[in-house]
VMD Tcl script that builds the backbone (N, CA, C; Angstrom):
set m [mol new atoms 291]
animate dup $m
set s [atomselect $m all]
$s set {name element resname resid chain x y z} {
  {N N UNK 1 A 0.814 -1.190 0.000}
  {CA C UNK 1 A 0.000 0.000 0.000}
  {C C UNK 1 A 0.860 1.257 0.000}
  {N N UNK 2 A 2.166 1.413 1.175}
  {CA C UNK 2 A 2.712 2.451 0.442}
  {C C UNK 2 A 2.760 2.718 -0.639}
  {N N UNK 3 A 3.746 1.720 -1.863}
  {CA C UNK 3 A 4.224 1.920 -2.648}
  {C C UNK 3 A 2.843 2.861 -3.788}
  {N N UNK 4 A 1.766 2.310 -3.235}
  {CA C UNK 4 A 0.842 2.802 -4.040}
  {C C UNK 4 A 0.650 4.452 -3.856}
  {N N UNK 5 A 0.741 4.382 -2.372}
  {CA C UNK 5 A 0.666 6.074 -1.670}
  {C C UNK 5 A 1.799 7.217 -2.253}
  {N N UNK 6 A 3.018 6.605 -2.813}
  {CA C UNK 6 A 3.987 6.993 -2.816}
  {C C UNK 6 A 4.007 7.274 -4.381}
  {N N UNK 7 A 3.636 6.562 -5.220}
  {CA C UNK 7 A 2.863 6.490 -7.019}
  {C C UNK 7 A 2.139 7.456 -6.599}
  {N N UNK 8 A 0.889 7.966 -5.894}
  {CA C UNK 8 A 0.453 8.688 -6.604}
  {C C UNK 8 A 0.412 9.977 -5.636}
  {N N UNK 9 A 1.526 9.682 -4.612}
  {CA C UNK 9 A 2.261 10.974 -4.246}
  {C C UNK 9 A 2.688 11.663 -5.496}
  {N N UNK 10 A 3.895 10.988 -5.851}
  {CA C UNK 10 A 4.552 11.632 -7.295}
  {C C UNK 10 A 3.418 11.773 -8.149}
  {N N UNK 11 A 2.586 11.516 -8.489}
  {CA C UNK 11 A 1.576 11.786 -9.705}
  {C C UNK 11 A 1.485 13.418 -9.472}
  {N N UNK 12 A 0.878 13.743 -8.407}
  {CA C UNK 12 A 0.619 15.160 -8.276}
  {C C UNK 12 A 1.526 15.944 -7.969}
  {N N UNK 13 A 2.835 15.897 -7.657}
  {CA C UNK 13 A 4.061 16.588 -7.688}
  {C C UNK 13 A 4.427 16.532 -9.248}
  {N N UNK 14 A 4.309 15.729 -10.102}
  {CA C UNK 14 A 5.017 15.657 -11.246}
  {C C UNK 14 A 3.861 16.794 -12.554}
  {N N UNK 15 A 2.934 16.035 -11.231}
  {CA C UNK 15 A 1.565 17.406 -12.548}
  {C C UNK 15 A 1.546 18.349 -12.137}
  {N N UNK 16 A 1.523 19.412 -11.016}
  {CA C UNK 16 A 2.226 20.077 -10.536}
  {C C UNK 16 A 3.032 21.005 -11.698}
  {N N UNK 17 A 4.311 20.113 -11.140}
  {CA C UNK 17 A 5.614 20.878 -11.638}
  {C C UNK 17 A 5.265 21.211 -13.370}
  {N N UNK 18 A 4.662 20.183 -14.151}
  {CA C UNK 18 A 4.167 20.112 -15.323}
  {C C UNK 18 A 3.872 21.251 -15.713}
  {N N UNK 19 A 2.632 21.414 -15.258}
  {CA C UNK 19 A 1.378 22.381 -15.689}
  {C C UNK 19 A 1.936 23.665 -15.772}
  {N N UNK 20 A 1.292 24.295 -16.616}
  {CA C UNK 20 A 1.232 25.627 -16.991}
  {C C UNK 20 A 0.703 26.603 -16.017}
  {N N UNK 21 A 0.912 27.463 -16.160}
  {CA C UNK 21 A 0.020 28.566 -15.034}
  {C C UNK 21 A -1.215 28.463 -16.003}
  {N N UNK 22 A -1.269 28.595 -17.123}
  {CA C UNK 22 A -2.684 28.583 -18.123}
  {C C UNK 22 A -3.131 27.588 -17.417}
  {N N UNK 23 A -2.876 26.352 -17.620}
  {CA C UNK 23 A -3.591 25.165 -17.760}
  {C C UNK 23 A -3.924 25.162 -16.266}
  {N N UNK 24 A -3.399 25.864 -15.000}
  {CA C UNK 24 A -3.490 25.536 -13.563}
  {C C UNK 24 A -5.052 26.161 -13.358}
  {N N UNK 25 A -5.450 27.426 -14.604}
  {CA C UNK 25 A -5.944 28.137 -13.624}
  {C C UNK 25 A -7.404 27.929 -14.515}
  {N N UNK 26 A -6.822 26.626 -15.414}
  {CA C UNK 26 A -8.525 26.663 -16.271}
  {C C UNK 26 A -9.399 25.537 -15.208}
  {N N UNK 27 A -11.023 26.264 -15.482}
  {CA C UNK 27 A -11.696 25.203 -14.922}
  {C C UNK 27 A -12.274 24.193 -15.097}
  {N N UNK 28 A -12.395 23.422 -14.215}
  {CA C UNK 28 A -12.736 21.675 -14.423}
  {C C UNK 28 A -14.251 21.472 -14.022}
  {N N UNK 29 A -15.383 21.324 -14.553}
  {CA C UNK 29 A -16.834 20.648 -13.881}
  {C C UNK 29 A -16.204 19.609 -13.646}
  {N N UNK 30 A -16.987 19.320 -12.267}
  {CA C UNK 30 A -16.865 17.656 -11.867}
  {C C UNK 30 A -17.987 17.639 -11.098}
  {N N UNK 31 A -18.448 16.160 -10.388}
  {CA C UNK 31 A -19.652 15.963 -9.712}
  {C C UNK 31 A -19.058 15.181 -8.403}
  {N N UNK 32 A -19.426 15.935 -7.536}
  {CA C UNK 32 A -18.661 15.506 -5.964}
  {C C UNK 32 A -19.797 13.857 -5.628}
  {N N UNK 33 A -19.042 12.942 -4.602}
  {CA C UNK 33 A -19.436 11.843 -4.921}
  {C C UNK 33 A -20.968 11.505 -4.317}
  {N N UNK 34 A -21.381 13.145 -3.404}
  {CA C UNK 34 A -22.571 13.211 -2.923}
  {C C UNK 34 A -24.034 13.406 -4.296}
  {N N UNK 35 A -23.165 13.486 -5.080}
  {CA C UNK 35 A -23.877 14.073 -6.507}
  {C C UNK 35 A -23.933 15.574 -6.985}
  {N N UNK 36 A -23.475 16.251 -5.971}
  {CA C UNK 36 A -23.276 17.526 -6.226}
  {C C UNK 36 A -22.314 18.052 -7.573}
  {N N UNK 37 A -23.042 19.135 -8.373}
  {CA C UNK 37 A -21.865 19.254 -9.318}
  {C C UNK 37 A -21.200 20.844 -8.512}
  {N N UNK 38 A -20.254 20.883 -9.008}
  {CA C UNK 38 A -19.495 22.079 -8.832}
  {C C UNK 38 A -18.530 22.278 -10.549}
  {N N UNK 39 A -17.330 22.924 -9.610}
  {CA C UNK 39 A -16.695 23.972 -10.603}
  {C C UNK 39 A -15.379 23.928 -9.386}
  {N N UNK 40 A -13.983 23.766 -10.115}
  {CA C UNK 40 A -12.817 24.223 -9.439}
  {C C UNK 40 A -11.563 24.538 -10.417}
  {N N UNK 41 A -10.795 25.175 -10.429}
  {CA C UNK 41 A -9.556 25.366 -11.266}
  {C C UNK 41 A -8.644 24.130 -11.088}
  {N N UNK 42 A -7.673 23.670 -11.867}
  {CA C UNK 42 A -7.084 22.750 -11.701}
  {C C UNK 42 A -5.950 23.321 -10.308}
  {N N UNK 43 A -5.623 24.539 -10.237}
  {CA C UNK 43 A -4.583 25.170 -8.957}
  {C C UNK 43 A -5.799 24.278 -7.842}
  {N N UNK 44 A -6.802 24.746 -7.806}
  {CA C UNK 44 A -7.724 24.440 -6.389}
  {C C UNK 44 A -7.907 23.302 -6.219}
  {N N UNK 45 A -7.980 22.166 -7.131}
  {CA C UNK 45 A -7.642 20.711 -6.994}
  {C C UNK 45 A -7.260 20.159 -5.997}
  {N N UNK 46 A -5.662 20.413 -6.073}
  {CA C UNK 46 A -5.149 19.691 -5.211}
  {C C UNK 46 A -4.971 20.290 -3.729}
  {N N UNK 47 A -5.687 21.249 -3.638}
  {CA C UNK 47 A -5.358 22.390 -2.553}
  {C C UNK 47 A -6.565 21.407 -1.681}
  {N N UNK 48 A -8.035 21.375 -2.806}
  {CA C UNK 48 A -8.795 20.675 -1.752}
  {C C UNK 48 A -8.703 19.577 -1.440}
  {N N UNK 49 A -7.414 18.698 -2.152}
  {CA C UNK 49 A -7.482 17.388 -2.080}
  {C C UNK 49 A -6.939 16.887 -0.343}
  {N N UNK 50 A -5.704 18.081 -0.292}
  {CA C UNK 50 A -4.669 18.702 0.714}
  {C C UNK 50 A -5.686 18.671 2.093}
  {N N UNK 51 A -6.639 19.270 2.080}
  {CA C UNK 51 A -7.110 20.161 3.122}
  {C C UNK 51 A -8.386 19.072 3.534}
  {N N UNK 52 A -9.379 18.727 2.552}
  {CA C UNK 52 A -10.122 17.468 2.732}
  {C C UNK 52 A -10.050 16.727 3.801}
  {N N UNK 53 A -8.860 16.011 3.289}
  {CA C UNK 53 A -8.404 14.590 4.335}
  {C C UNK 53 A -8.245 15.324 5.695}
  {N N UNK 54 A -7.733 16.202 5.854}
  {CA C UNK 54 A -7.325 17.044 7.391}
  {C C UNK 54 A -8.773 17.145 8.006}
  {N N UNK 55 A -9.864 17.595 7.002}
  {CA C UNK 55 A -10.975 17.552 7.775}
  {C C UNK 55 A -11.548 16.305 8.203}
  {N N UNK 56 A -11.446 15.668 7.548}
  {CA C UNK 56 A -11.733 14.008 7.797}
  {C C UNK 56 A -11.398 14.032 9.268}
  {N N UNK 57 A -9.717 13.849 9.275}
  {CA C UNK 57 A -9.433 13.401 10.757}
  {C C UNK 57 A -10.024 14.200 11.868}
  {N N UNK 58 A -10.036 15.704 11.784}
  {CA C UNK 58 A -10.774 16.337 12.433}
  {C C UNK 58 A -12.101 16.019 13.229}
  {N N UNK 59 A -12.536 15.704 12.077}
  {CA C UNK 59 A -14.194 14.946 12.183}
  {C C UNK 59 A -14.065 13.745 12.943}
  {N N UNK 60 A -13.496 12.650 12.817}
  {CA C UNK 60 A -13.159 11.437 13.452}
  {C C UNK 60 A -12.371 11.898 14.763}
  {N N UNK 61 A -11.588 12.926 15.299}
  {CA C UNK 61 A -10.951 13.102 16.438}
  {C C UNK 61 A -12.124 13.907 17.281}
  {N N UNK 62 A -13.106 14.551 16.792}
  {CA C UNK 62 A -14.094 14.676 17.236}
  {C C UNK 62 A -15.538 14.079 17.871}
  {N N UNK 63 A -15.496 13.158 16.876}
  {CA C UNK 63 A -16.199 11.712 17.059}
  {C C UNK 63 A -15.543 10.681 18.357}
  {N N UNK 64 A -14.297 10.842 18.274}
  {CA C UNK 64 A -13.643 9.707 19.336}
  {C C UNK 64 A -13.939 10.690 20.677}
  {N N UNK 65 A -13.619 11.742 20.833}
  {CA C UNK 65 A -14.041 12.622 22.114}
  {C C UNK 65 A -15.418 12.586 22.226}
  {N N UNK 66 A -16.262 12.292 21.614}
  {CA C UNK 66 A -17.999 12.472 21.979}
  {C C UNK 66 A -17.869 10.834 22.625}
  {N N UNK 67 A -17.372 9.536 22.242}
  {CA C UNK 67 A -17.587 8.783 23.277}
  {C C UNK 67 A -16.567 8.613 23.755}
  {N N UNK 68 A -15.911 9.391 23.815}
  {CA C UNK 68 A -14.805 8.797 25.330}
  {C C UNK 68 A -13.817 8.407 25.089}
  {N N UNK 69 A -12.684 8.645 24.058}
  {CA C UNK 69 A -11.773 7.809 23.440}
  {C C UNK 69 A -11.031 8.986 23.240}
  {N N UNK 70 A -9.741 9.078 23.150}
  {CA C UNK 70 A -8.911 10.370 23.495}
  {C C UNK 70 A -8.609 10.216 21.781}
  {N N UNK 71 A -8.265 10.994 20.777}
  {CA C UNK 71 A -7.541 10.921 19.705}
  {C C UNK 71 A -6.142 10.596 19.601}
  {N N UNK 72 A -5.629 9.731 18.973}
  {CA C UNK 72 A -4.006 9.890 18.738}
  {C C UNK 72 A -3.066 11.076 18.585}
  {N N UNK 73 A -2.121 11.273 19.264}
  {CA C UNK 73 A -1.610 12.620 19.075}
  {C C UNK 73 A -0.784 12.134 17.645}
  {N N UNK 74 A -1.354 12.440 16.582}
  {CA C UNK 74 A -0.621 12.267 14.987}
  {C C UNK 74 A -0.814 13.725 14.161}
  {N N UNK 75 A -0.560 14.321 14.930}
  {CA C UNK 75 A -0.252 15.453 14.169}
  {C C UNK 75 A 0.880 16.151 13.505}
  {N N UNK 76 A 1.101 16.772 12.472}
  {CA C UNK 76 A 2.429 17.074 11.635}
  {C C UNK 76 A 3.697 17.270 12.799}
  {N N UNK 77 A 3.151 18.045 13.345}
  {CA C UNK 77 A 4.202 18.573 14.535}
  {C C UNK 77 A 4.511 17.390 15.501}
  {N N UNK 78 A 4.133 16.318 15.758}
  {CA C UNK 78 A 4.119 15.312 16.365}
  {C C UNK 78 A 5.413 14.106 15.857}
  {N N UNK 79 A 4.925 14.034 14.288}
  {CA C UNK 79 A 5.488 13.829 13.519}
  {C C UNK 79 A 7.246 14.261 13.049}
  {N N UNK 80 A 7.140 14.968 12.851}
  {CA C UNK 80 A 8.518 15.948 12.971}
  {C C UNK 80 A 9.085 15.833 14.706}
  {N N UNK 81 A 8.751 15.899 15.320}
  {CA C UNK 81 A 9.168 15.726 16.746}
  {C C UNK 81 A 9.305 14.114 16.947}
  {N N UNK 82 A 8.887 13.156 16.455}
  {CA C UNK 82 A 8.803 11.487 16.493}
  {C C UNK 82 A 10.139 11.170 15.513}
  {N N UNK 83 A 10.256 11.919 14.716}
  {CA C UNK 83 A 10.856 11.362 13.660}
  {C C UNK 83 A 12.908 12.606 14.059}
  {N N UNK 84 A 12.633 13.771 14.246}
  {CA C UNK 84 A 13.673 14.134 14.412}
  {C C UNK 84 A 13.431 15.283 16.037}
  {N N UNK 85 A 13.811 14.207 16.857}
  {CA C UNK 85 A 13.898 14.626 18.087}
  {C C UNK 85 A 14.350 15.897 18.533}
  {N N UNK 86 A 15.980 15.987 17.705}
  {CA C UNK 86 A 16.629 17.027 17.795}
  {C C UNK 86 A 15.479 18.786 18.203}
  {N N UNK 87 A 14.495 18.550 17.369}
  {CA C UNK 87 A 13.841 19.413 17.010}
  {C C UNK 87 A 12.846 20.076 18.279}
  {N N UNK 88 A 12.405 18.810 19.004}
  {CA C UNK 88 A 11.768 19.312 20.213}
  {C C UNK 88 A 13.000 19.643 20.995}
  {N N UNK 89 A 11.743 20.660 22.320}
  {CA C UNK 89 A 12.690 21.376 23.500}
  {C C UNK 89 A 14.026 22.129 23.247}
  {N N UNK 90 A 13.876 22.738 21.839}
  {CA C UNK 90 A 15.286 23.724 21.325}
  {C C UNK 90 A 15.131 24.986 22.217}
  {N N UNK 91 A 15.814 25.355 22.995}
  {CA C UNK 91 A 15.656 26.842 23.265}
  {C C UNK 91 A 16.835 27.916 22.641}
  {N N UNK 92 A 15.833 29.162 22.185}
  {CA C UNK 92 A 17.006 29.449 21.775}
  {C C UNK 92 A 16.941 30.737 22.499}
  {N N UNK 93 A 18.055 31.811 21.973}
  {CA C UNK 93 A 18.410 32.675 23.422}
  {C C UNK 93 A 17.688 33.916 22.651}
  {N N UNK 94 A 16.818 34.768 23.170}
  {CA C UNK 94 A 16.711 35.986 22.663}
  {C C UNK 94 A 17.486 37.019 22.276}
  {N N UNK 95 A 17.237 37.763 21.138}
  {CA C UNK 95 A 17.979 38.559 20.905}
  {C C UNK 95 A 17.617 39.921 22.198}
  {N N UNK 96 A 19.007 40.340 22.180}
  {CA C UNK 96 A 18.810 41.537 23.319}
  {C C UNK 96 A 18.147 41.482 24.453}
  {N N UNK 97 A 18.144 39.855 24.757}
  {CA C UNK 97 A 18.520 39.482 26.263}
  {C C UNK 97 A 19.187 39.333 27.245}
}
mol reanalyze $m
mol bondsrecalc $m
mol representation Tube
mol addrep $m
């Protein structure tokens, strides 16, 4: 399953880098899977694709607090602190202290 996550990581970095500012900023009809149609630029795409999933967990860390279940602390910053320690508890000295 990574490897799959990781394919189509690069898919949208590579279309991305691709695209034109023309082609970023033309718009796309599509029909959301509630049946709703809309309208988005190809730039806003992936912005909502980005931001979506964040609400998801949101929603579900919200859900686990209504019965009683604490959420996982998996947040970016969590992440970066799990992965390069160095990074938590840095103090650094003020200037013109």
């Amino acid at each position: 399953m990574s490897a799959d996550v990781a394919a189509m990581d690069r898919w949208y970095l590579d279309y991305i880098e691709a695209a034109s500012p023309k082609l970023m900023s033309e718009p796309v009809p599509f029909t959301f899977t509630d049946g709703d149609r809309a309208m988005m630029s190809r730039q806003e795409m992936p912005t909502h694709v980005v931001t979506h999933g964040g609400y998801h967990r949101g929603e579900i860390g919200r859900i686990l607090m209504q019965i009683g279940i604490a959420p996982p602390w998996d947040t970016f910053a969590v992440h970066l602190h799990q992965t390069e320690p160095s990074r938590r508890l840095q103090v650094r000295e003020r200037v013109g202290a």
